[in-house]
N, C-alpha and C positions, 0 to 999 in steps of 0.2 A: 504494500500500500504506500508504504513512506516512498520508494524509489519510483514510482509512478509518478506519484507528485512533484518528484524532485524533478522528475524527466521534462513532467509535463509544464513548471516553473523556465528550466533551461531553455525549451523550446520557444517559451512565450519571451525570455529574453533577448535571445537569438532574432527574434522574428520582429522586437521593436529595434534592435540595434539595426535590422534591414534597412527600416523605414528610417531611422537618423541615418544611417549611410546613404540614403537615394535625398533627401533633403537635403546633406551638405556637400553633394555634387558640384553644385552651382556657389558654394562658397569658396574663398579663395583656404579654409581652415581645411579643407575637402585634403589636396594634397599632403599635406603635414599628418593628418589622420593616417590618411592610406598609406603612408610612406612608414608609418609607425606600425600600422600594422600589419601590412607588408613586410618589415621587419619582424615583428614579435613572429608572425607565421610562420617566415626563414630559419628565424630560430626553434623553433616546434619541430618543423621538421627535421631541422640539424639533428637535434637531440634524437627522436625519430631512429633517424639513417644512424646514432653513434650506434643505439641501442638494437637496430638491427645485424650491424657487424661487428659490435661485440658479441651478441647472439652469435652470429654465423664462427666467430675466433672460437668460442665458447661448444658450440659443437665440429668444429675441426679437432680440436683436442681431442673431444670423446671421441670420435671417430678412429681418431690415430692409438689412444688406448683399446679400443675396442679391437682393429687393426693387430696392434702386438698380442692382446688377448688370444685373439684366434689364432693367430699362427704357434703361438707357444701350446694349443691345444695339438695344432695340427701336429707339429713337435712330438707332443707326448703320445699322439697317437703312432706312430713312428716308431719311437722309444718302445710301445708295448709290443709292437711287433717284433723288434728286435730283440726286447727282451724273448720274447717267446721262442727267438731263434737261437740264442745264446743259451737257453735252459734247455733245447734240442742238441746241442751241442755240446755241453756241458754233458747231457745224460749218455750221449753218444763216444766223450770221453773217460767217462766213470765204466762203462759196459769193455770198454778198451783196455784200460787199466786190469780190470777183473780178469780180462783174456789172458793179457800180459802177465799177468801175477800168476796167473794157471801154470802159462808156461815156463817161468821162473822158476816155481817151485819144484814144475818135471826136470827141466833142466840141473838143477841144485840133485834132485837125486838120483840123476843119471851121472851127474860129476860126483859124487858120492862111490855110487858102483864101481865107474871107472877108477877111483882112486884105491878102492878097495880092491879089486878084480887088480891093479898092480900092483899094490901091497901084498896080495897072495902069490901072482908070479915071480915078482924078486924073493921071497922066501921059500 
């Protein structure tokens, strides 16, 4: 209710400042007005135009965070793959080791026999 009123207040001031402005057309005060307000208006919009390219600085930043956001996702998505191939790898080395230790151990008691089989022949 109040902002209606308010509205409907502005309006009705707006709409006699019309009618003073087509009156002092014809006066020589006419220019000096217009030029004044002419100004103030230049200035309105200045401020306007700062607040739209601060705005616009203001969402280039988010962007460029947003920007680094994603790629360091993209990144990690990367990462988990790799990781999942390095734990392929990893298990592929572990399985290797195992073989290897197999045949270590046969080897160890096959130089065992040998040493033994010529400890009986020189005696």
């Amino acid at each position: 209710m109040y902002r209606s009123s308010y509205l409907r207040e502005v309006r009705k001031e707006k709409y006699e400042r019309s009618d003073a402005y087509d009156e002092l057309q014809g006066t020589s005060d006419f220019s000096s007005l217009a030029q004044a307000q002419g100004l103030e208006n230049l200035q309105e919009l200045n401020e306007r135009f700062a607040n739209y390219i601060n705005r616009a600085r203001m969402l280039e930043q988010r962007n460029t965070i947003f920007r680094k956001q994603l790629e360091t996702f993209q990144r990690m998505d990367v990462l988990a793959g790799l990781e999942e191939a390095f734990a392929e790898q990893i298990e592929l080395n572990r399985l290797r080791i195992r073989e290897l230790s197999a045949d270590r151990a046969k080897l160890e008691r096959e130089d065992k026999d040998s040493q033994r089989m010529l400890d009986e022949y020189r005696n």
